[in-house]
C-alpha positions as MATLAB code, in Angstrom:
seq = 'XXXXXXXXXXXXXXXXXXXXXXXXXXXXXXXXXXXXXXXXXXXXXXXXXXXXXXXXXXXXXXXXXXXXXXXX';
ca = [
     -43.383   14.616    5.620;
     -44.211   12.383    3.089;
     -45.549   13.714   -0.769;
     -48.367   13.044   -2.960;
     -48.819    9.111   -2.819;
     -49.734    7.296   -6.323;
     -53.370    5.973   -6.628;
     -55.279    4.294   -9.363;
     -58.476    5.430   -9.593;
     -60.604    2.257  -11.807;
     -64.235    2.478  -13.348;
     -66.908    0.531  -14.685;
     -65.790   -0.215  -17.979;
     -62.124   -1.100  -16.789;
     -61.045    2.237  -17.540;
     -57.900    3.227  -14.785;
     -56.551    6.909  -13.826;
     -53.459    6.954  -11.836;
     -53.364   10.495  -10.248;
     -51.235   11.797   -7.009;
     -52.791   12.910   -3.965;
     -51.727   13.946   -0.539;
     -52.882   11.710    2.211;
     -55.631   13.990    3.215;
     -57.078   14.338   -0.258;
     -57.450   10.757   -0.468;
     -59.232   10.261    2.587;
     -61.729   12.817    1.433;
     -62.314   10.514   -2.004;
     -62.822    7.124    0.441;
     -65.552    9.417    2.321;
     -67.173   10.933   -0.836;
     -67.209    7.271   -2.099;
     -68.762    6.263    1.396;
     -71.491    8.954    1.064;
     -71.698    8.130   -2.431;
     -71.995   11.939   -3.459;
     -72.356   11.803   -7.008;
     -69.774   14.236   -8.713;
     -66.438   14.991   -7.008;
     -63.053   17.071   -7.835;
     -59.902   15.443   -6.889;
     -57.132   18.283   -7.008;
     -53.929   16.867   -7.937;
     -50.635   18.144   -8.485;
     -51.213   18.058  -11.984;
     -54.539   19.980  -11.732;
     -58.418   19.065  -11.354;
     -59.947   15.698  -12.168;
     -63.805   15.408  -11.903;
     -65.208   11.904  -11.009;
     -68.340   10.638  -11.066;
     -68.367    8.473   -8.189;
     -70.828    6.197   -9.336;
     -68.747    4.724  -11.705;
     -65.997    4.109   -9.599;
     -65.360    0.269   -8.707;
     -61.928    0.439   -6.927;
     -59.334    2.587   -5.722;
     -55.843    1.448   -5.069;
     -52.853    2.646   -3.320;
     -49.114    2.550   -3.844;
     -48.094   -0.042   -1.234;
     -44.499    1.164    1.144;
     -41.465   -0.037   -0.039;
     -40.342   -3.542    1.294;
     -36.996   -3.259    2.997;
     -35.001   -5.685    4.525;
     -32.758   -5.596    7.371;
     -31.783   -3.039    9.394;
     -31.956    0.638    9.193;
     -30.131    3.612   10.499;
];
C-alpha cells in the first residue's frame, strides 16, 4: 500500500502549499475543485488545511520514480 503522495497545492497570487495526502483525499480535492465548492478542509498528516477553492489555479502531483531496467 502506498503512503501519503506529495502535492503542491498553487493559488492566484503564485503562492504554493506542498501538503501530503492519501490517494483518496486527493481525489476528493479534484472533485471539490470540479464542483467548485467554495471552502474545503484537506486533512493531512500534518493536520487541517482550509482552502478556498476559488483561488486555486493548479494542483500538482509527485510524478513515480523513473527506473530503468529490470526488476525483481
Amino acid at each position: 500500500m502506498a503512503g501519503p503522495e506529495l502535492v503542491e497545492i498553487g493559488f492566484s497570487g503564485g503562492q504554493v502549499i506542498a501538503v501530503r495526502l492519501e490517494a483518496s483525499k486527493l481525489k476528493d480535492l479534484r472533485r471539490a475543485l470540479e464542483a467548485d465548492q467554495g471552502w474545503t478542509e484537506l486533512e493531512t498528516p500534518n493536520g487541517v488545511v482550509a482552502l478556498d477553492l476559488s483561488q486555486v489555479q493548479f494542483v500538482r502531483t509527485d510524478a513515480p520514480p523513473q527506473t530503468v531496467g529490470f526488476t525483481g
